[in-house]
LUMKE-950753 format. One record per residue: residue in one letter; x, y, z of N, C-alpha, C in turn. Coordinates in steps of 0.1 Angstrom, whole numbers, plus 5000, padded with zeros to 4 digits. Example, Ala and Ser with C-alpha at 12.3 -4.5 7.8 and 13.67 -1.06 7.14 Angstrom:
// residues 2
A513249435078512349555078513249675078
S512849785071513749895071512950005079
// end
This chain:
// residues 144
X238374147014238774027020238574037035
X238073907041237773917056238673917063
X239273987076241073987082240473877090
X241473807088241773627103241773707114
X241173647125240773617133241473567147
X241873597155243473507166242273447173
X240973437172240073397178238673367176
X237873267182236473247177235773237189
X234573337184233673397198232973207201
X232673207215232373107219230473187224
X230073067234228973107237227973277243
X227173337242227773467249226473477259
X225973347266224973367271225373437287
X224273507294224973527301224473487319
X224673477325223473377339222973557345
X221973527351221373617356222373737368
X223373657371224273767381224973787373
X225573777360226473797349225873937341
X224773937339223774047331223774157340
X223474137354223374197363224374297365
X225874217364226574277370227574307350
X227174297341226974397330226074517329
X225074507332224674657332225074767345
X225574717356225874787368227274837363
X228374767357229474797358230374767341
X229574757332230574767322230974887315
X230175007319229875137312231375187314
X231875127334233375177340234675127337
X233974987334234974907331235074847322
X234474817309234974757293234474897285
X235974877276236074997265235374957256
X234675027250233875027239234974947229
X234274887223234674887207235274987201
X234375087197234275177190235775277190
X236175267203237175387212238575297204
X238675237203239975187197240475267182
X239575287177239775417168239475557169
X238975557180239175707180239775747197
X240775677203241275737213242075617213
X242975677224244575657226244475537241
X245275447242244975357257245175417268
X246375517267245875627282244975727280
X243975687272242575777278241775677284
X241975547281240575467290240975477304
X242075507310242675527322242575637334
X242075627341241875797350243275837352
X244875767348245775807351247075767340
X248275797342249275777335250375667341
X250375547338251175447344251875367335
X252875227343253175137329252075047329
X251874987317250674937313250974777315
X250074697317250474507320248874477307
X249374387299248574377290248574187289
X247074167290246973997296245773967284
X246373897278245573837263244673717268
X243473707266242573607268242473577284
X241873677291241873667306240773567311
X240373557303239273397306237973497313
X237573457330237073507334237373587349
X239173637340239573757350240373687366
X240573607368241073537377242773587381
X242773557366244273617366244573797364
X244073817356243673997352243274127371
X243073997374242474057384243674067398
X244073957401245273937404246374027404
X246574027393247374107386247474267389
X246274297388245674477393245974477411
X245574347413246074397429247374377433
X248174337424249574287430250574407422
X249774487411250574637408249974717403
X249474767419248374887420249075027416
X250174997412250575097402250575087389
X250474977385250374937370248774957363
X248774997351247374997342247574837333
X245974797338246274647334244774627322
X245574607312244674617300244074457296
X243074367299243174287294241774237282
X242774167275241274127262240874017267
X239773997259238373857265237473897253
X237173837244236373887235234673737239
X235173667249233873577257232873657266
X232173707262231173807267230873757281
X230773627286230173587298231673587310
X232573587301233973587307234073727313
X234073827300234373967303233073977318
X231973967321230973947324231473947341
X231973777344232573727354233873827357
X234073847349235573937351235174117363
X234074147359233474287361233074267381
X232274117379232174057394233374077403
X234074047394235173997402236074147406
X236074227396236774317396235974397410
X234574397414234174487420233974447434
X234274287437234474257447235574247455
X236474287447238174347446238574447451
X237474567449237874707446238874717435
X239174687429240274767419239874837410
X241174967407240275057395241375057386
X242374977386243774987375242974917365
X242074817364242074757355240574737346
X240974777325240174767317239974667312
X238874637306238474507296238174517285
X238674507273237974517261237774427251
X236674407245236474277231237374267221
X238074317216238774327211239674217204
X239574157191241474067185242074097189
X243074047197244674097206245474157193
X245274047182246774067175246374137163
X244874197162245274347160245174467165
X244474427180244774557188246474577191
X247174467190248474497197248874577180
X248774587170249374637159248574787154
X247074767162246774897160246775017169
X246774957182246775037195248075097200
X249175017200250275077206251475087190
X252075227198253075227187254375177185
X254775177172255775067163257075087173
X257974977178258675007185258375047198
X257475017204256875017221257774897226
X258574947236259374827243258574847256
X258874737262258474767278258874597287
X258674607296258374437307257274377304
X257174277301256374227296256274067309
X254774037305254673897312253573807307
X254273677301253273617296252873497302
X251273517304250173437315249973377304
X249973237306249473127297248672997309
X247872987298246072917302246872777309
X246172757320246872657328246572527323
X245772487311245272377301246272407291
X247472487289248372527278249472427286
X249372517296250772487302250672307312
X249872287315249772147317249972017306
X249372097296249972027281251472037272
X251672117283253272117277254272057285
X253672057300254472067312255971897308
X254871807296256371687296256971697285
X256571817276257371857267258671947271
X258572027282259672127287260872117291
X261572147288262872137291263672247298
X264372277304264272367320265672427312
X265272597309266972627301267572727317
X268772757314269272867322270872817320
X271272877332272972857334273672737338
// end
């Protein structure tokens, strides 16, 4: 039986500075495929930190952000949109940042295959600003 899917690949064409800047820099910056079974998340990392994990980074806008605002943090994010991950590598290298990986990857079963049972940590959830504008007259404001 085929496993569901949290996602469906969209177009994967890629514009000529997109291709460009995939073969210059995905070799440093998106994990294989492959490595998810046979290595651990702090090996894609040249270091040992706490990890920021950003599901569907579009084309890195926010992922990127992110790496510069905790240059101490390892920032893991998925993008399984080839031209996204793509734009994301631009961006990362116009940046300078090296906290942060990319990988193709289903989130929801990397998140059950990759990290172990009972991983607590800080967590921050980045939601698509076409999510959250669609919700913004449904919200209701909680606290004290």
């Amino acid at each position: 039986m085929r496993e569901v899917l949290s996602y469906s690949r969209r177009g994967s064409r890629l514009t000529e500075k997109q291709a460009q800047a995939w073969v210059a820099s995905a070799d440093r910056w998106v994990i294989p495929e492959e490595s998810a079974d046979t290595s651990q998340v702090e090996d894609w990392f040249d270091r040992t930190a706490p990890l920021i994990v950003e599901i569907g980074s579009g084309i890195g806008e926010a992922a990127v952000a992110t790496a510069l605002a905790y240059p101490d943090h390892n920032v893991l994010a998925f993008e399984v949109w080839r031209p996204g991950v793509a734009e994301t590598l631009i961006r990362i290298e116009q940046a300078e940042v090296t906290n942060l990986r990319l990988i193709e990857l289903d989130a929801v079963w990397s998140l059950r295959h990759l990290f172990e049972e009972g991983v607590t940590g800080t967590g921050a959830y980045l939601v698509p600003r076409s999510v959250a504008q669609s919700q913004t007259p449904q919200a209701t404001p909680r606290g004290p």
